[in-house]
C-alpha positions in Angstrom: 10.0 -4.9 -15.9 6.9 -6.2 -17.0 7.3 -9.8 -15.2 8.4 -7.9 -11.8 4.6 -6.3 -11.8 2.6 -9.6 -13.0 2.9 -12.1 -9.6 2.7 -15.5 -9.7 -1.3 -16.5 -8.9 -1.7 -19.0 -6.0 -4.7 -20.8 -5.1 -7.8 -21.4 -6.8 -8.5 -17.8 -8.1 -7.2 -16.5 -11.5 -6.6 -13.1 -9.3 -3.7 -12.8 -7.7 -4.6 -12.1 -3.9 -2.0 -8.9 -2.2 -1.8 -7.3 1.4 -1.7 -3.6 2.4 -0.4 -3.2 6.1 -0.8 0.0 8.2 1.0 -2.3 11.2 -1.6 -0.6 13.5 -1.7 -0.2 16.9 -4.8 -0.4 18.9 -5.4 1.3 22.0 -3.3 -0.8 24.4 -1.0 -2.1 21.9 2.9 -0.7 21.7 4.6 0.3 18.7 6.7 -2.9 19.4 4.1 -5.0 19.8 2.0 -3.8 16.6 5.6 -4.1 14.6 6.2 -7.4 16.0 2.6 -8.3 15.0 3.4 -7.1 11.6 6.4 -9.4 11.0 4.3 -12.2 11.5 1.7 -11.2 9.5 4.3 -10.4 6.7 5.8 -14.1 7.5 2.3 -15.9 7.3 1.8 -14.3 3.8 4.8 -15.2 2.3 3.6 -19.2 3.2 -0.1 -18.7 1.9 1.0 -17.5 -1.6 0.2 -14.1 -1.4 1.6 -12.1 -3.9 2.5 -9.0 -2.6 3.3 -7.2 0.5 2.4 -3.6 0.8 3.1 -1.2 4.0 1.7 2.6 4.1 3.9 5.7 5.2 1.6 7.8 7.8 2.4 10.5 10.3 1.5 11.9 13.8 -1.1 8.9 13.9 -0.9 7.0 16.8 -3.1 3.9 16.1 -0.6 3.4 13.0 3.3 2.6 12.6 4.5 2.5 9.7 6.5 6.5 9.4 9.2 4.9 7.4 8.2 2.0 5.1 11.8 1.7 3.7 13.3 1.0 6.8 10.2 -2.0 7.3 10.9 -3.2 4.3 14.5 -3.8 5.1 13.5 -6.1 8.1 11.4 -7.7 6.6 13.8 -8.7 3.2 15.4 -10.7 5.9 11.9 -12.5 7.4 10.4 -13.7 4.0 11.2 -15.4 1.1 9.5 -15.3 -2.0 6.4 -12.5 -1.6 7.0 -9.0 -3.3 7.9 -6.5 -0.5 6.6 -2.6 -1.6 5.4 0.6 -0.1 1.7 1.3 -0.7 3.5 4.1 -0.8 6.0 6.6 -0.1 4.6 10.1 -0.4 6.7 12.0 -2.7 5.8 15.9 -1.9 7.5 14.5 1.3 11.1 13.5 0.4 13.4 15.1 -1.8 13.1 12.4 -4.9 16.8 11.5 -5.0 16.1 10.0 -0.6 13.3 7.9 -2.1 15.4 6.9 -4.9 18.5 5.8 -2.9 16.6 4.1 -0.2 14.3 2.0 -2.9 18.0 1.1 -5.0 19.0 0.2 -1.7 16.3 -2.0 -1.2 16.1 -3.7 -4.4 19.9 -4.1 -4.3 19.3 -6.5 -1.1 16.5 -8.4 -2.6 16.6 -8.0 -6.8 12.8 -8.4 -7.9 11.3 -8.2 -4.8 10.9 -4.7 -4.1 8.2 -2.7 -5.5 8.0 1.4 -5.5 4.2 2.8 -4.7 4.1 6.6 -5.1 1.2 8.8 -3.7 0.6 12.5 -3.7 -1.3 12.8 -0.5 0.4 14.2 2.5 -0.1 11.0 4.6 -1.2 13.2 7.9 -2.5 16.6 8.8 -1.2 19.9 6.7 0.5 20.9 10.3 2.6 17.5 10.1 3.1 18.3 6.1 4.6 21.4 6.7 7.1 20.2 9.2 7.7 17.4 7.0 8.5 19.6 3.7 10.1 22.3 6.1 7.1 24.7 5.3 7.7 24.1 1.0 3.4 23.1 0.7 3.5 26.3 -1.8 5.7 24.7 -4.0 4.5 21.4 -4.9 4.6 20.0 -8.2 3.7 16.6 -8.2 4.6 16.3 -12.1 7.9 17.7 -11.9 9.0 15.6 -8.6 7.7 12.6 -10.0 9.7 13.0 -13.3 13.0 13.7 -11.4 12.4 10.6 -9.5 12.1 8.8 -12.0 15.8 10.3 -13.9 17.6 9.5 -10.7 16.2 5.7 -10.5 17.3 5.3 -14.4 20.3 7.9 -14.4 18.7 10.0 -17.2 18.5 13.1 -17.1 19.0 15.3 -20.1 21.4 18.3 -20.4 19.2 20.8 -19.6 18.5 19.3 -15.7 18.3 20.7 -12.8 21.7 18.7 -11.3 25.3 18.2 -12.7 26.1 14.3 -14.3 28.1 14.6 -11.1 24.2 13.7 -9.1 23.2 10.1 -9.3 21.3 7.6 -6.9 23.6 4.8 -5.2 22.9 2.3 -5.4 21.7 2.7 -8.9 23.1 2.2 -12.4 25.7 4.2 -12.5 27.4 2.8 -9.6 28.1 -0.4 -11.9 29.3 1.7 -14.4 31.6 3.8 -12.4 33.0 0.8 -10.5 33.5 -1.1 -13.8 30.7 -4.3 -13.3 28.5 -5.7 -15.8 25.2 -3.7 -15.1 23.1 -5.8 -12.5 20.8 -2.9 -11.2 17.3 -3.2 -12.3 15.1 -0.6 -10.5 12.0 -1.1 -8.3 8.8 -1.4 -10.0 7.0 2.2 -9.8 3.6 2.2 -9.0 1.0 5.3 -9.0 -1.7 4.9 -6.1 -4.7 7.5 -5.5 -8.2 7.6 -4.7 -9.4 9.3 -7.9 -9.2 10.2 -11.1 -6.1 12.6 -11.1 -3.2 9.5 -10.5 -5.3 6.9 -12.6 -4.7 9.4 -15.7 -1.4 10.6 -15.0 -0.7 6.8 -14.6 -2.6 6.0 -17.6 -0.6 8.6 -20.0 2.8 8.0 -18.7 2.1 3.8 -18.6 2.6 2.9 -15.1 0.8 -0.3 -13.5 -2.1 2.0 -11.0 -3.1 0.9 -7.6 -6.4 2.5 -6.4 -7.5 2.6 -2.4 -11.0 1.8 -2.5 -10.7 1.2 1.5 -11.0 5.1 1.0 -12.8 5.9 -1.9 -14.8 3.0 -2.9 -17.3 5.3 -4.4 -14.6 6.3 -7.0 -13.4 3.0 -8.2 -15.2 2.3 -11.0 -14.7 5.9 -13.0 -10.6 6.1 -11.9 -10.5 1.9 -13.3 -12.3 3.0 -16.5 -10.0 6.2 -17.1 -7.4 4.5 -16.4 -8.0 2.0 -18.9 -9.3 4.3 -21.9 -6.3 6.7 -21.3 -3.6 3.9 -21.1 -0.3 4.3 -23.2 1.9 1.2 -23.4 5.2 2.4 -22.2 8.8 0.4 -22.1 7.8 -1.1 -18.6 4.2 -1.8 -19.4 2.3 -3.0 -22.4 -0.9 -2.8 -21.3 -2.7 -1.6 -18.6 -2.7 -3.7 -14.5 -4.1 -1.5 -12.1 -4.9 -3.1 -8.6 -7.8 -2.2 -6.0 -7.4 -2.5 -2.1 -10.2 -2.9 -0.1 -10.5 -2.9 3.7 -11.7 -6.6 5.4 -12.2 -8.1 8.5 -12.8 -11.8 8.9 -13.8 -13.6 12.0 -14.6 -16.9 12.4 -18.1 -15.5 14.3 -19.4 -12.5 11.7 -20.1 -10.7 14.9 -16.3 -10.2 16.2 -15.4 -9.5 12.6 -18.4 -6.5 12.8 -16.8 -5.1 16.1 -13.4 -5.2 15.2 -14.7 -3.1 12.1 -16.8 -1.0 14.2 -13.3 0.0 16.2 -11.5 1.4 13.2 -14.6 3.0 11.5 -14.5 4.8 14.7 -10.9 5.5 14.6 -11.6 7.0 10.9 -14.5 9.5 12.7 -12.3 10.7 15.1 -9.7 11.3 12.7 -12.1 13.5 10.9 -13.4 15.2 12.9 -9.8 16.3 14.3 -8.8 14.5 16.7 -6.2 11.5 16.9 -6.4 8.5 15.0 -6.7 5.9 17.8 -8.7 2.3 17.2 -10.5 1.7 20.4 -11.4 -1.7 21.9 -15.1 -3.1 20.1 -16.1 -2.3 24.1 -15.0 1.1 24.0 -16.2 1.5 20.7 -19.7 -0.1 21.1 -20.6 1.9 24.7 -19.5 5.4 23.2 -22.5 7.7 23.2 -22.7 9.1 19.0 -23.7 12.5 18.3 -26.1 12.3 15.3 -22.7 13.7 13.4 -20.6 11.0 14.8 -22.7 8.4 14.0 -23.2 9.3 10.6 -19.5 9.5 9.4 -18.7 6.2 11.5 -21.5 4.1 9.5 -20.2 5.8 6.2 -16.4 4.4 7.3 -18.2 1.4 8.5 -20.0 0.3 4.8 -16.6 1.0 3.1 -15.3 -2.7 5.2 -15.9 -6.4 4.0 -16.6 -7.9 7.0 -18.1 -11.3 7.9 -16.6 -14.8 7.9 -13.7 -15.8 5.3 -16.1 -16.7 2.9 -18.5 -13.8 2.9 -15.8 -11.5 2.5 -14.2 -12.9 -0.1 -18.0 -13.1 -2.0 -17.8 -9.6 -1.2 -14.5 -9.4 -2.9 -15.2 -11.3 -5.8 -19.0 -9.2 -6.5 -16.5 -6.4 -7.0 -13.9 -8.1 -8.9 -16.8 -9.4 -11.3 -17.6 -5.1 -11.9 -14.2 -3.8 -12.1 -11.6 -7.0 -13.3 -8.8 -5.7 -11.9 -5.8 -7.3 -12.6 -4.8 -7.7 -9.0 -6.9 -7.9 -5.7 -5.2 -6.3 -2.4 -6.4 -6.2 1.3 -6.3 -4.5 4.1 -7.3 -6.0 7.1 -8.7 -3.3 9.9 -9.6 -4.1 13.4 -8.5 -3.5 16.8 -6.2 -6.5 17.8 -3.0 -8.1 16.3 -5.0 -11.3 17.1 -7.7 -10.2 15.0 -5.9 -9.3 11.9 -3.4 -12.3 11.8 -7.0 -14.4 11.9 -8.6 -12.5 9.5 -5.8 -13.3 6.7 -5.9 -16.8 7.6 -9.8 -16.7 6.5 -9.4 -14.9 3.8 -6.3 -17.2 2.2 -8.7 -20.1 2.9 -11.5 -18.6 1.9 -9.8 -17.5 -1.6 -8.2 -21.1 -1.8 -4.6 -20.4 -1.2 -2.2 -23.0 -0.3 -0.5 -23.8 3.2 3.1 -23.4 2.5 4.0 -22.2 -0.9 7.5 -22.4 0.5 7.6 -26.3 0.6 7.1 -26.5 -3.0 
């Protein structure tokens, strides 16, 4: 399991270099479009040597696609090659953990060691979406418990004293091979914990599990989840030692002041969302001739300092000034702007800036 969570480290850097995709779609921009967009982008990475390919599972937001990141994944198993393929990640208070561990066996059974499993506690939306995701169960949540039951149906092990018969298994899954008489070939997706604080950094710490942190949310929480996560580590059978990864939100342009405004449009996307109302990312016009409240403008800027923005290379000194403070194991990105023009550009800076290779598939 261990060499399914280490990638291989392109370029220049001794970090490996990952992407986290919300497939957005700006104001005047279709769900086709910003999902055809997306397939590029996912194509483009697999040639620059990226290592991994993360989507996010949202709901009832309109400036972002991705409500079922298993059924991406499966198109794009057939667009790429190489690159890991993950969610970044499925929200487990809600899907029933046996759905998430059938649809990630079915994954990995299409492409062995390419899928990875990111799990989240957040709702991914608003508690009115929640609720009509988890058919009105919010009072029963226990992230432990679901977690640990998704974790028996993608091993087949539960003990006697569970919940289900022997009778309920994942398929595909190990004991498909076994009940159809095959040498066992299933090996299941890498499970990640993600979060934005301290709460999945230990859990992930004490149960060994490689940690992912969103500092494109949270930056201001980095440092303490990394450090607990560290100090609380146990080495487990699928990890030794600890590998946490951080994402962080970017923008590249090649003029700094496009890459600002396409920033600008999602910070302002993020306001809105706060202050209850939809999560749309307006043009940089739109965005720049809106008239701010004093309240508006304050949350916008606060969104607005959390994004590396610039040209390839300031970014990724951006990048590297944090990797020099935290050393994570693993670097991810998410690039946020208004266009699909803008994002596919962006990555192409960034894997120059960070010295990655044209075509890793020629070689």
């Amino acid at each position: 399991m261990k060499n399914q969570i280490v990638g291989k480290c392109y370029g220049t850097a001794a970090t490996p270099l990952s992407i986290l995709d919300f497939v957005m779609a700006g104001k005047g921009y279709s769900a086709h479009q910003a999902l055809t967009a997306s397939i590029e982008l996912a194509k483009l990475v697999d040639r620059r040597g990226f290592n991994r390919y993360w989507v996010a599972e949202h709901h009832s937001l309109p400036g972002v696609t991705t409500s079922s990141p298993a059924l991406m994944l499966a198109r794009l198993i057939g667009e790429t090659q190489r690159i890991r393929l993950g969610a970044g990640g499925m929200m487990l208070p809600n899907f029933p953990p046996l759905v998430i561990a059938e649809q990630f066996g079915l994954l990995s059974a299409l492409a062995p060691e390419r899928i990875d499993l990111g799990i989240g506690r957040a709702p991914g939306t608003d508690m009115e979406t929640a609720t009509a995701l988890r058919r009105g169960q919010l009072d029963k949540e226990d992230f432990p418990s679901q977690f640990k039951e998704l974790l028996c149906f993608l091993d087949d092990n539960f003990s006697k004293k569970a919940s289900y018969s022997e009778n309920v298994y994942a398929v595909p899954g190990p004991r498909q091979d076994q009940e159809n008489g095959v040498a066992r070939s299933f090996e299941r997706p890498p499970v990640w914990l993600l979060g934005s604080s301290t709460y999945s950094a230990r859990m992930a710490a004490e149960r060994g599990f490689p940690f992912a942190f969103a500092a494109h949310l949270a930056d201001e929480n980095l440092e303490m989840a990394v450090e607990v996560y560290r100090e609380k580590f146990r080495p487990s059978k699928v990890l030794a030692k600890p590998y946490v990864i951080a994402s962080f939100g970017v923008m590249a342009a090649d003029d700094p002041v496009e890459a600002k405004r396409q920033a600008w449009s999602y910070a302002h996307a993020m306001m809105r969302m706060v202050t209850r109302r939809s999560f749309v990312v307006p043009t940089p016009d739109e965005a720049e001739n809106y008239d701010y409240t004093a309240t508006e403008l304050r949350l916008i800027r606060m969104w607005d300092r959390k994004i590396m923005k610039g040209t390839g290379k300031q970014v990724i000194e951006r990048l590297n000034e944090w990797q020099q403070r935290i050393h994570t194991d693993e670097l991810m990105v998410i690039n946020l702007g208004h266009t699909p023009e803008a994002i596919y550009r962006s990555t192409e800076l960034i894997a120059d800036a960070y010295g990655l290779p044209n075509n890793v598939l020629d070689e």
